[in-house]
N, CA, C and O of each residue as an XYZ file, in Angstrom:
644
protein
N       0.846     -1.173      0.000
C       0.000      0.000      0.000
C       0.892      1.236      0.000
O       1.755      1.261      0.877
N       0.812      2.429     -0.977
C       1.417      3.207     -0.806
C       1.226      4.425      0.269
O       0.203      4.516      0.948
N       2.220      5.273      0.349
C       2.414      6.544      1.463
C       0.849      6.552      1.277
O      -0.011      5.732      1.600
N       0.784      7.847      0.603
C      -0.705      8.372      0.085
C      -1.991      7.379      0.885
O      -2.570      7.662      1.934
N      -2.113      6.647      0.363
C      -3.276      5.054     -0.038
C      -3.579      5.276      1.917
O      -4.499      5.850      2.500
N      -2.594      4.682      2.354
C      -2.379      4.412      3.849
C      -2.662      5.658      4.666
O      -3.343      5.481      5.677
N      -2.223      6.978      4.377
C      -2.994      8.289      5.096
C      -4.508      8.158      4.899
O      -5.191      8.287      5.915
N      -5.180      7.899      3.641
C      -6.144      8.222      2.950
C      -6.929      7.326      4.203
O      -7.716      7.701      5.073
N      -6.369      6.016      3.901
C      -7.217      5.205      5.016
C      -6.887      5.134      6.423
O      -7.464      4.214      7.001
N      -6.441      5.549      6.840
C      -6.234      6.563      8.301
C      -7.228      7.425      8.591
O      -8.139      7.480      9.416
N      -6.750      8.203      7.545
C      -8.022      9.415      7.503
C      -9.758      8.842      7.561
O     -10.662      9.187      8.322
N      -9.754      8.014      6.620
C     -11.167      7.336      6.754
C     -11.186      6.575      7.943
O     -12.193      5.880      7.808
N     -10.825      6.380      8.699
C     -10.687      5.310     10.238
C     -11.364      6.437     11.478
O     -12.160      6.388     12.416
N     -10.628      7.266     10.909
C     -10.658      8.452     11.956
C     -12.052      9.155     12.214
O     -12.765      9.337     13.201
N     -12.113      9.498     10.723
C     -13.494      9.845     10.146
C     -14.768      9.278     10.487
O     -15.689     10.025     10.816
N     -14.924      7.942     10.439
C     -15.528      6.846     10.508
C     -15.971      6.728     12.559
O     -17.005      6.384     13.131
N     -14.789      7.139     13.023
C     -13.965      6.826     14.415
C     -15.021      8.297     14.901
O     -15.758      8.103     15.868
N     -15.050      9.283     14.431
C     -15.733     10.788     14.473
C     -17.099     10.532     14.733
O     -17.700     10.348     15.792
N     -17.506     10.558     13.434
C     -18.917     10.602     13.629
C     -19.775      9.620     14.313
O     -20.782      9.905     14.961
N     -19.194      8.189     14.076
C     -19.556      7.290     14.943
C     -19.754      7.714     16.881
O     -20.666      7.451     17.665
N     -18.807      8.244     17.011
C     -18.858      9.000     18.551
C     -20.319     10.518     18.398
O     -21.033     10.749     19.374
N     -20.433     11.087     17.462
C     -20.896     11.902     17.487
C     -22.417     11.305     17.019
O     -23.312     12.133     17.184
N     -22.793     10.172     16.536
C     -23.709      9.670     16.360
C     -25.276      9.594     17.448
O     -26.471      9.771     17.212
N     -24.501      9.246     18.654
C     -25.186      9.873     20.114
C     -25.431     10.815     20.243
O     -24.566     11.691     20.210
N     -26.864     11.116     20.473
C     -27.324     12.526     21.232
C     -26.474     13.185     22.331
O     -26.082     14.344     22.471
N     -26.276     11.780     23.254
C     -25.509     12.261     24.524
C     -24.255     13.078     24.332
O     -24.178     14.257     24.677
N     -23.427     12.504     23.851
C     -22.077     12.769     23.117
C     -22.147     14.262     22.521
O     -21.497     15.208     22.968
N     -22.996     14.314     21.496
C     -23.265     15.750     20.989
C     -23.951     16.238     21.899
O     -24.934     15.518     21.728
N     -24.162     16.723     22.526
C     -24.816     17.830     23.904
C     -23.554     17.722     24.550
O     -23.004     18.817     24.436
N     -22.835     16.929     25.172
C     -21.755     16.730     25.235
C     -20.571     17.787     25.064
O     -20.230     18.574     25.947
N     -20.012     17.693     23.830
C     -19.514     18.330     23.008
C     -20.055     19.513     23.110
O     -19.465     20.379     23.756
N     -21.580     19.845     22.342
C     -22.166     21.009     22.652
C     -21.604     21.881     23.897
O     -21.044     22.974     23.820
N     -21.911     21.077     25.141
C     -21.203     21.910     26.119
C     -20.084     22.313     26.554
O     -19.816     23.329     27.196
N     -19.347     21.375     26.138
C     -17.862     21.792     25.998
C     -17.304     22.838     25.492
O     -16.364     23.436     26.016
N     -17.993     23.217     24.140
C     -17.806     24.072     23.393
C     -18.117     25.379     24.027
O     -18.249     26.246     23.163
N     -18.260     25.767     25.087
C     -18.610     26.935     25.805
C     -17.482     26.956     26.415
O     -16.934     28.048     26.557
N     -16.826     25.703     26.950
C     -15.837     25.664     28.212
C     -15.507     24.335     28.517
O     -16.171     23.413     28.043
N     -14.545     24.141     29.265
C     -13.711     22.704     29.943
C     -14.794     22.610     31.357
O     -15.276     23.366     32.200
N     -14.801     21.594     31.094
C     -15.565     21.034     32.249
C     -14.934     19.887     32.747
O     -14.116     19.274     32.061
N     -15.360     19.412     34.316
C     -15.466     18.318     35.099
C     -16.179     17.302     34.481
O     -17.010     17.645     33.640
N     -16.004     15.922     34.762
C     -16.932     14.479     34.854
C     -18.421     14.958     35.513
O     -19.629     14.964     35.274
N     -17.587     15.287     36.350
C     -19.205     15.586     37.448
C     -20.042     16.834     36.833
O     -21.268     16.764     36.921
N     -19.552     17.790     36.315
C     -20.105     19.329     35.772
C     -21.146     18.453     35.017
O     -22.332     18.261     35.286
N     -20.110     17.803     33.641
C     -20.973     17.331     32.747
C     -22.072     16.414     32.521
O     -22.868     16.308     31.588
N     -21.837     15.442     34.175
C     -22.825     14.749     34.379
C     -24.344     15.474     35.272
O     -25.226     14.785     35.787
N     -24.324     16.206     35.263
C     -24.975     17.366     36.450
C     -26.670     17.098     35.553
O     -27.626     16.791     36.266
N     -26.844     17.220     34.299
C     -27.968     17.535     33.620
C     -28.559     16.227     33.425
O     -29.721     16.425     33.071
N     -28.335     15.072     33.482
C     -28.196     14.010     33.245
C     -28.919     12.808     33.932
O     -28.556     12.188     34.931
N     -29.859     12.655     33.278
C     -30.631     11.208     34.665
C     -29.769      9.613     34.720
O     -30.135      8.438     34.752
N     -28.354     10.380     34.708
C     -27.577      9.055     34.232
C     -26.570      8.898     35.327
O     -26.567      9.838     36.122
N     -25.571      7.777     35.599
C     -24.851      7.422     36.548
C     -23.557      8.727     36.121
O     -23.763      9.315     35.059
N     -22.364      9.115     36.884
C     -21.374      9.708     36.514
C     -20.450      8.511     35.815
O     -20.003      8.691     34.683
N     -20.235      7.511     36.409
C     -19.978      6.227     35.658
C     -20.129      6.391     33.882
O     -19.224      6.366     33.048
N     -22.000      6.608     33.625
C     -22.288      6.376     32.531
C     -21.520      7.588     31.191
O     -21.141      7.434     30.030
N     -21.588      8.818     32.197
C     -20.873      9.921     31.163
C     -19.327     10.066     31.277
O     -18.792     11.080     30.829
N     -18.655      9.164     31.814
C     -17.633      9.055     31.868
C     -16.956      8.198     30.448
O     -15.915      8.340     29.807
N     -18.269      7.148     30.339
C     -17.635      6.126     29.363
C     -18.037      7.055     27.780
O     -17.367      6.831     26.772
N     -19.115      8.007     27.768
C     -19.386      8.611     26.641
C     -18.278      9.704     26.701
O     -17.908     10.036     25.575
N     -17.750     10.250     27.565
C     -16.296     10.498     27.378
C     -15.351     10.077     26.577
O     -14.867     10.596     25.571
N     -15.041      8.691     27.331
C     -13.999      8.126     26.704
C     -14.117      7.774     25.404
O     -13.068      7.670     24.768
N     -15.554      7.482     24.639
C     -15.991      7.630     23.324
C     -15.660      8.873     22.609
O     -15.519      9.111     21.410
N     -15.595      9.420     23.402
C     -15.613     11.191     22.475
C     -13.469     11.215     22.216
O     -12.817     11.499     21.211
N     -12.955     10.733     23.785
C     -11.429     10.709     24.206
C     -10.931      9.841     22.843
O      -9.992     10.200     22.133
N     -11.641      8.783     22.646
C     -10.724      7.961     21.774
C     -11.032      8.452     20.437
O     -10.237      8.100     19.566
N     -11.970      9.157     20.094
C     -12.048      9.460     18.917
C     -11.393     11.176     18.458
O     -11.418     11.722     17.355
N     -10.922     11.611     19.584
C     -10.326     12.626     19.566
C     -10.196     13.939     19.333
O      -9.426     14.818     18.946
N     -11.731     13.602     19.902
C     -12.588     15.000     19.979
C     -12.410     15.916     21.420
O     -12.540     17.139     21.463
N     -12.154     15.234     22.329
C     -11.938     15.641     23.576
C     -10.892     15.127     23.906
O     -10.501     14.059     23.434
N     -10.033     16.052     25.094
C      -9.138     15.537     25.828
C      -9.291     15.796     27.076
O     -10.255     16.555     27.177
N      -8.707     15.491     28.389
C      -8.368     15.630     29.851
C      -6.997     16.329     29.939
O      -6.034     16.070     29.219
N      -7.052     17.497     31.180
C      -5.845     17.769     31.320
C      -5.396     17.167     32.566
O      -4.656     17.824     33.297
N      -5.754     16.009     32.887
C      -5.431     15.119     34.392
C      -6.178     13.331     34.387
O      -6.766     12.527     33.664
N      -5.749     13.474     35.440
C      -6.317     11.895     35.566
C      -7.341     12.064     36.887
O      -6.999     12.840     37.780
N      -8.947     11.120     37.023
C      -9.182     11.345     38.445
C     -10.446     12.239     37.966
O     -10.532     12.558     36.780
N     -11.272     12.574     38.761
C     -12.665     12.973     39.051
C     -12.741     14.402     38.429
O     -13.479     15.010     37.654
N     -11.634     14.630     39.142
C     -11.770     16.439     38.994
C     -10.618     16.966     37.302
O     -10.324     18.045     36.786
N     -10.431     16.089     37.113
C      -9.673     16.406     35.992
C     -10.906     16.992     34.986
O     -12.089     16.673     35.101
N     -10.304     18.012     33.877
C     -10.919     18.951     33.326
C     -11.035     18.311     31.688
O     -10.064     17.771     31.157
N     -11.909     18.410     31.234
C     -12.201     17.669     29.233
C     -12.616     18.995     28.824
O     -13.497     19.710     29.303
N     -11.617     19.254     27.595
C     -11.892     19.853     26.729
C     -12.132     19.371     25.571
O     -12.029     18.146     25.514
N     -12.656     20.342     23.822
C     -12.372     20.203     22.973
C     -11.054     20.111     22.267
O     -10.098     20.842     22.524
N     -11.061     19.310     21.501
C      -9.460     19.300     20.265
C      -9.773     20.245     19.300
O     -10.940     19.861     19.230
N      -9.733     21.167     18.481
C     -10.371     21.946     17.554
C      -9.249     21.184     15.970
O      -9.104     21.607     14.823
N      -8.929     20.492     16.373
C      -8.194     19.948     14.730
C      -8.879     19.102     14.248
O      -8.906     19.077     13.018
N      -9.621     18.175     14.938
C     -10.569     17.035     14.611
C     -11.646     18.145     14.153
O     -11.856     18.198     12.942
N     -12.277     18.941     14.895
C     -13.238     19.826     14.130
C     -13.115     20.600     12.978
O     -14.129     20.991     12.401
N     -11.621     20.962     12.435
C     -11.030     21.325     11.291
C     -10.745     20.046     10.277
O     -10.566     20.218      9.071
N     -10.724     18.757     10.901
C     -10.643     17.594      9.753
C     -11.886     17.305      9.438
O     -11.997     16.665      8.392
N     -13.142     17.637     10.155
C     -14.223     17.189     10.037
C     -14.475     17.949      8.696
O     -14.642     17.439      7.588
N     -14.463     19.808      9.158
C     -14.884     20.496      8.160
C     -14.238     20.256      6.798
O     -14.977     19.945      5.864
N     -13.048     20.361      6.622
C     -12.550     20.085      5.360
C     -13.337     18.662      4.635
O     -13.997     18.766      3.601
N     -13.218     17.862      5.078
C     -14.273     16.902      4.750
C     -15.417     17.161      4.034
O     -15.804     16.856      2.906
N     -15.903     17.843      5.018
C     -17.551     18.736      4.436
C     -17.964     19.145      3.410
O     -18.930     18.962      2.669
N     -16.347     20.241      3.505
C     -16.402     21.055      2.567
C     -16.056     20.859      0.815
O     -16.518     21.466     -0.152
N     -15.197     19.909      0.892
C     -14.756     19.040     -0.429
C     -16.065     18.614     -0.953
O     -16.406     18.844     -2.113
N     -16.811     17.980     -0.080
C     -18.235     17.005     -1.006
C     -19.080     18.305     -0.711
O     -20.218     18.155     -1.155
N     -18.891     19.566     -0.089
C     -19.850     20.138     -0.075
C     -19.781     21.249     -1.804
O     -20.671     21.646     -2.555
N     -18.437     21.382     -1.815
C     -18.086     22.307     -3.103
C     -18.176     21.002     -4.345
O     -18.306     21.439     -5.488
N     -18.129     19.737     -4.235
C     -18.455     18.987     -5.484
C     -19.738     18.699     -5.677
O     -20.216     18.439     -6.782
N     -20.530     18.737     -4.333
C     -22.032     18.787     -4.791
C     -22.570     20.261     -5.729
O     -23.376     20.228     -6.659
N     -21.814     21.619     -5.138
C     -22.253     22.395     -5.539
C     -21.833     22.774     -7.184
O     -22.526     23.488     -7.909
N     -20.476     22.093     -7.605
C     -20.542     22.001     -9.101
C     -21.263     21.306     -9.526
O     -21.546     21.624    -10.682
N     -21.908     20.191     -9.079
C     -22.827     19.232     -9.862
C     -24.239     20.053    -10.391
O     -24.934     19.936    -11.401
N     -24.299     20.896     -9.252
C     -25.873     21.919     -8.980
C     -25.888     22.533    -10.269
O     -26.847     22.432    -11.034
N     -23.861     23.763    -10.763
C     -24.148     24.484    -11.360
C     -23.844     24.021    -12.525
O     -23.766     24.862    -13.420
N     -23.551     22.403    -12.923
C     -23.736     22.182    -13.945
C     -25.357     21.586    -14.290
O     -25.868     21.511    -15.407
N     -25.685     21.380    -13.591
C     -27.304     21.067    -14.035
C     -28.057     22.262    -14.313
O     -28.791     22.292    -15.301
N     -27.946     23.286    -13.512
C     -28.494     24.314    -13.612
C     -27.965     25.019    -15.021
O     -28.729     25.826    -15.548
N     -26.536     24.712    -15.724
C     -26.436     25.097    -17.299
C     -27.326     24.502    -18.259
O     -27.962     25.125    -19.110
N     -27.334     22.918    -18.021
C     -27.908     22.273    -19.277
C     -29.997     22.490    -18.557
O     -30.814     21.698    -19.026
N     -30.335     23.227    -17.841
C     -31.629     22.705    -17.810
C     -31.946     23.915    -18.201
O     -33.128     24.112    -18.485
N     -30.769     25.263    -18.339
C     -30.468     26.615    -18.718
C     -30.711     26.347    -20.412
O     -31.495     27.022    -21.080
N     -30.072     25.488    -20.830
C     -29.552     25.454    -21.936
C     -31.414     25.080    -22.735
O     -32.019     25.806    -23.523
N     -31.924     23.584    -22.087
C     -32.646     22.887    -22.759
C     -34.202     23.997    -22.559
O     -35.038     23.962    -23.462
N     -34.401     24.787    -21.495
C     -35.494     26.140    -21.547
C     -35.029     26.985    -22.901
O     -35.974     27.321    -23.614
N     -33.811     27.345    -23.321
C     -33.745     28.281    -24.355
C     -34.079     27.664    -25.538
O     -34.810     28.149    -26.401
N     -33.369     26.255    -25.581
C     -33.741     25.903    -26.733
C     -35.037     25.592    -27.000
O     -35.385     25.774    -28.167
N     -36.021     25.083    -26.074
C     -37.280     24.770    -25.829
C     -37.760     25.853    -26.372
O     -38.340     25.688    -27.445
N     -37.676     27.182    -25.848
C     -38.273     28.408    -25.670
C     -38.346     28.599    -27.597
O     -39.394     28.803    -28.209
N     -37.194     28.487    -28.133
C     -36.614     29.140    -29.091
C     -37.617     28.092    -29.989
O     -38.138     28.536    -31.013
N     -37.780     27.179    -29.716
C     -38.866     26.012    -30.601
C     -39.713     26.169    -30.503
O     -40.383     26.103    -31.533
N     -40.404     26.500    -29.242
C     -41.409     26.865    -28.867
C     -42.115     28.187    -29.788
O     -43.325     28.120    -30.004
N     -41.252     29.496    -30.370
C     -41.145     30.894    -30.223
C     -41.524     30.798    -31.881
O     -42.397     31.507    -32.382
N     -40.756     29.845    -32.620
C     -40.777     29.305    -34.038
C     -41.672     28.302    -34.817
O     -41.845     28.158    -36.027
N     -42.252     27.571    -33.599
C     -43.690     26.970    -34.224
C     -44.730     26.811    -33.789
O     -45.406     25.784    -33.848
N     -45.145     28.426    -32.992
C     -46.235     28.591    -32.852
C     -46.387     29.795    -32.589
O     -45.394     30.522    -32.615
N     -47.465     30.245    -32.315
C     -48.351     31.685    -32.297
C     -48.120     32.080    -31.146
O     -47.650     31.374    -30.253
N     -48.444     33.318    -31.043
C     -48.276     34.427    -29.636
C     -49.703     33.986    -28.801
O     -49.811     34.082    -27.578
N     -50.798     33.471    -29.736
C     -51.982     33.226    -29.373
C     -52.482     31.861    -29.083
O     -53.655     31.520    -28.933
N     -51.036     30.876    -29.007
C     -51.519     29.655    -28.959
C     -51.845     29.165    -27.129
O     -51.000     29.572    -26.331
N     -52.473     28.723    -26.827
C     -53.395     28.142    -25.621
C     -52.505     26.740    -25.341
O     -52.477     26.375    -24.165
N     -51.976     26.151    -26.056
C     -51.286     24.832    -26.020
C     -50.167     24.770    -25.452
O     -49.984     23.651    -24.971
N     -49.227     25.562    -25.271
C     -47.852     26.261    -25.651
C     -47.478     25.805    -23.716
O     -48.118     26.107    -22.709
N     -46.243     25.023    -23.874
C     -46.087     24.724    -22.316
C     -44.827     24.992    -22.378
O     -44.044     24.753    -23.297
N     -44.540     25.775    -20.824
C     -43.680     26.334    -20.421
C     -42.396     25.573    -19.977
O     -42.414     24.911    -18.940
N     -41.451     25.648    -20.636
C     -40.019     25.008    -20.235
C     -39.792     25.475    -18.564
O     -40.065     26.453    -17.867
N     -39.078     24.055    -18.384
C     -38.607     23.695    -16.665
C     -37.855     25.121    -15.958
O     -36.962     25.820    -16.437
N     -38.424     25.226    -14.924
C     -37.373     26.578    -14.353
C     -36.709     25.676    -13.079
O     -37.073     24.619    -12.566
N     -35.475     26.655    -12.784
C     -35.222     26.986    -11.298
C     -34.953     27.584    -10.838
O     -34.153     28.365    -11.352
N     -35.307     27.754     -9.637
C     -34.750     28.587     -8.949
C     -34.021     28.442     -8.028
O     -33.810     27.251     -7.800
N     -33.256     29.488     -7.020
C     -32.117     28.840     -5.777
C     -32.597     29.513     -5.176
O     -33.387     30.308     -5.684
N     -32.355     29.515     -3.861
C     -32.001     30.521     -2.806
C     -31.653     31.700     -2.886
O     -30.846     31.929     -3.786
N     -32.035     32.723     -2.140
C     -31.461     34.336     -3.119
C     -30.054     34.098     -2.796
O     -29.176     34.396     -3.606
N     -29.695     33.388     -1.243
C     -27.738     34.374     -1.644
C     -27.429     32.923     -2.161
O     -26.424     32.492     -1.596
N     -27.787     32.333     -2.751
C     -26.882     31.012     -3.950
C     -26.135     30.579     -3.363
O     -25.027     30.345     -3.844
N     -26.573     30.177     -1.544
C     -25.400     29.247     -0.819
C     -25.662     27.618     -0.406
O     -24.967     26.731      0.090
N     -26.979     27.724     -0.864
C     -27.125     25.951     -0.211
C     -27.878     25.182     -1.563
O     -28.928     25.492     -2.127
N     -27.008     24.158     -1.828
C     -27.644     23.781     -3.459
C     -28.750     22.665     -2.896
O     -28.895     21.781     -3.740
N     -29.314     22.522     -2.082
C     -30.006     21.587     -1.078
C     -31.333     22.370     -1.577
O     -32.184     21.683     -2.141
N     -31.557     23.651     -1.426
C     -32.652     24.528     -1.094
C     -32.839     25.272     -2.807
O     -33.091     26.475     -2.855
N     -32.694     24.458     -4.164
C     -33.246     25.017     -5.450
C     -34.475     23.872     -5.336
O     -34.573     22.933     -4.546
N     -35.371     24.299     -6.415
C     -37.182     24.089     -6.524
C     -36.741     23.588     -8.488
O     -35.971     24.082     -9.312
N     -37.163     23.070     -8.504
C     -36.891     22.544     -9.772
C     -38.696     22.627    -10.146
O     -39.507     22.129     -9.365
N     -39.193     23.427    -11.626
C     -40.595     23.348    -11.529
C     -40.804     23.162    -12.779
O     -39.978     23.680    -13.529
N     -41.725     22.531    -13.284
C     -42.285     21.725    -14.574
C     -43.693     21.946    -14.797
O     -44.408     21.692    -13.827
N     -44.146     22.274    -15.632
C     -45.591     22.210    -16.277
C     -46.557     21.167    -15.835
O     -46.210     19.994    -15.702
N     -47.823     21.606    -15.596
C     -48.469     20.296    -15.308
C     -48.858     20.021    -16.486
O     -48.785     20.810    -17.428
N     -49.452     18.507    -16.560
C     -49.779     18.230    -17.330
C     -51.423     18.546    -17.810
O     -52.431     18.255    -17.166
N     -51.341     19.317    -19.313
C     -53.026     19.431    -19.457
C     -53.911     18.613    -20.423
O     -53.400     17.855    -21.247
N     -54.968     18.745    -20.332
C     -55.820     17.923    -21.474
C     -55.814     18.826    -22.744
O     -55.990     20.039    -22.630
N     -55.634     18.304    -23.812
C     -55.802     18.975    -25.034
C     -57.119     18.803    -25.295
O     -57.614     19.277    -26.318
């Protein structure tokens, strides 16, 4: 297996190793709270209809996946966030999030493309007065053009002639 090959699948272990921990509600509230501040075992177990035992081990779920760390050993020792795992997460994101969004703006050319030409067929064999005449596919996005999740893709219904 080469250099490369062997990071790649590291990286996917890790990844895999991530969200799997973050998969739990508990874990994420968790985290959630962390993200304000370092806390105690006991702080974090405080909200909790659960043993300190029990949020200790969703700890160590969060510890091994390396989202959190301890700066001690013992009760009173303090868990924070890692913020690099939250920077490997995002990059992640963001790669399939910017290749989904070329996929968007290439669909959005050819469905660009197949309305003009439609239009232009449409414009050439028939009348200003025709009743028949159906309107090529639109879309639309979001006004600030940031989430390709949130375009409306809209089509003609179908009518009786």
């Amino acid at each position: 297996m080469s250099t490369t090959n062997a990071a790649h699948t590291l990286d996917d272990q890790r990844l895999t190793q991530v969200f799997s921990a973050l998969a739990d509600p508990t874990r994420r509230d968790i985290v959630m709270r962390l993200s304000d501040g370092d806390a105690t075992v006991g702080e974090l177990a405080e909200p909790y209809a659960v043993s300190v035992q029990a949020v200790s081990k969703h700890l160590r779920v969060l510890e091994d996946a390396g989202l959190v760390s301890r700066d001690g050993d013992g009760f009173r020792s303090r868990r924070h966030l890692e913020a690099e795992v939250f920077d490997m997460m995002t990059a992640w994101i963001e790669k399939y999030r910017r290749t989904a969004e070329g996929r968007f703006r290439r669909l959005d050319a050819v469905l660009a493309e197949m309305g003009e030409a439609e239009a232009a067929a449409d414009a050439a064999s028939s009348s200003p007065t025709d009743a028949t005449a159906v309107p090529a596919a639109s879309v639309t996005r979001d006004p600030g053009g940031t989430s390709p999740a949130t375009r409306t893709i809209t089509t003609p219904a179908n009518t009786d002639k």
